[in-house]
N, C-alpha and C positions, 0 to 999 in steps of 0.2 A: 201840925196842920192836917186836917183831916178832910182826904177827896171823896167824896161818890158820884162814880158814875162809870160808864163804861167805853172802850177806843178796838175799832176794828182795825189792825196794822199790822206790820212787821213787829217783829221783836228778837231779840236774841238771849236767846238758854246758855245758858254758864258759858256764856262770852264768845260762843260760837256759830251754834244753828241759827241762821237767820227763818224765823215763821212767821209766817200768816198766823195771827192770833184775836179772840177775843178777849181783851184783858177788863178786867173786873175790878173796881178800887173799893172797897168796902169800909172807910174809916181808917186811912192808914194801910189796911192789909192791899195787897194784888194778888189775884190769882189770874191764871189762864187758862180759859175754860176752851172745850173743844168747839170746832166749829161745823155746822151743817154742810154736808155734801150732796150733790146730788151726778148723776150721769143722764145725758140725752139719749133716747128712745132713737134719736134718728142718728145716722154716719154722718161724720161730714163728707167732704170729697175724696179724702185719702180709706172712706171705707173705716172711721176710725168712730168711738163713741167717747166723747168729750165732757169729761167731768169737773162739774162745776161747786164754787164756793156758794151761798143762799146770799150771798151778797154781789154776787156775779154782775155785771150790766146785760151781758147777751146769755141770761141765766135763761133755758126753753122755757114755756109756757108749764102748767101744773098738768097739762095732758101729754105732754112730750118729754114729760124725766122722768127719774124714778131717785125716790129719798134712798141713800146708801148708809148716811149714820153720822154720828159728831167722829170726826178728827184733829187730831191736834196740824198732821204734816198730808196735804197733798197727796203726799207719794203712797199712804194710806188709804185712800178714801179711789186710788187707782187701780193697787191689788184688789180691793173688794170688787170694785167695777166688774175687772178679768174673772175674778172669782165667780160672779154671780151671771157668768152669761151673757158678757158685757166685752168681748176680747173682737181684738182690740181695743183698748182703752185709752185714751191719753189725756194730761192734765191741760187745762182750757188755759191760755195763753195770757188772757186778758186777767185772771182770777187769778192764777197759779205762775205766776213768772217764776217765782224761785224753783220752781221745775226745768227751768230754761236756760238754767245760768251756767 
């Protein structure tokens, strides 16, 4: 039986990492493709800049982020944050729980 279509969700990689994935069903096949990130322009209270999934609900307006790039894990799309000017970084609560676990 053959699915298409696609599921924004958790998933687990050879029976252990739990992700945040976008998985892909193309006739049979799955892939996991990476998923868009972005970081808020503004701090929150802790002085920190919060990086969000494109599927975020409290994801900022397109004048208050900045695109970071597809990842597969969170904790990816953090380092670039810090990397690019962005430090403080931290992963957005609502989007990124398995950051939190």
């Amino acid at each position: 039986q053959n699915f298409l279509g696609s599921y924004y969700g958790f998933c687990y990689i050879n029976g252990s990492e739990l992700l945040y994935c976008h998985i892909v069903f193309l006739g049979g096949i799955m892939s996991i493709e990476k998923v868009k990130f972005f970081v808020d322009h503004n701090k929150n209270d802790k002085g920190e800049h919060t990086v969000h999934r494109l599927t975020c609900p409290v994801l900022p307006g397109s004048r208050d982020r900045e695109y970071l790039g597809k990842y597969r894990e969170a904790s990816d799309a953090v380092h670039h944050a810090i990397k690019s000017d962005f430090d403080p970084a931290v992963a957005c609560q609502d989007c990124c729980p398995e950051c939190f676990e």
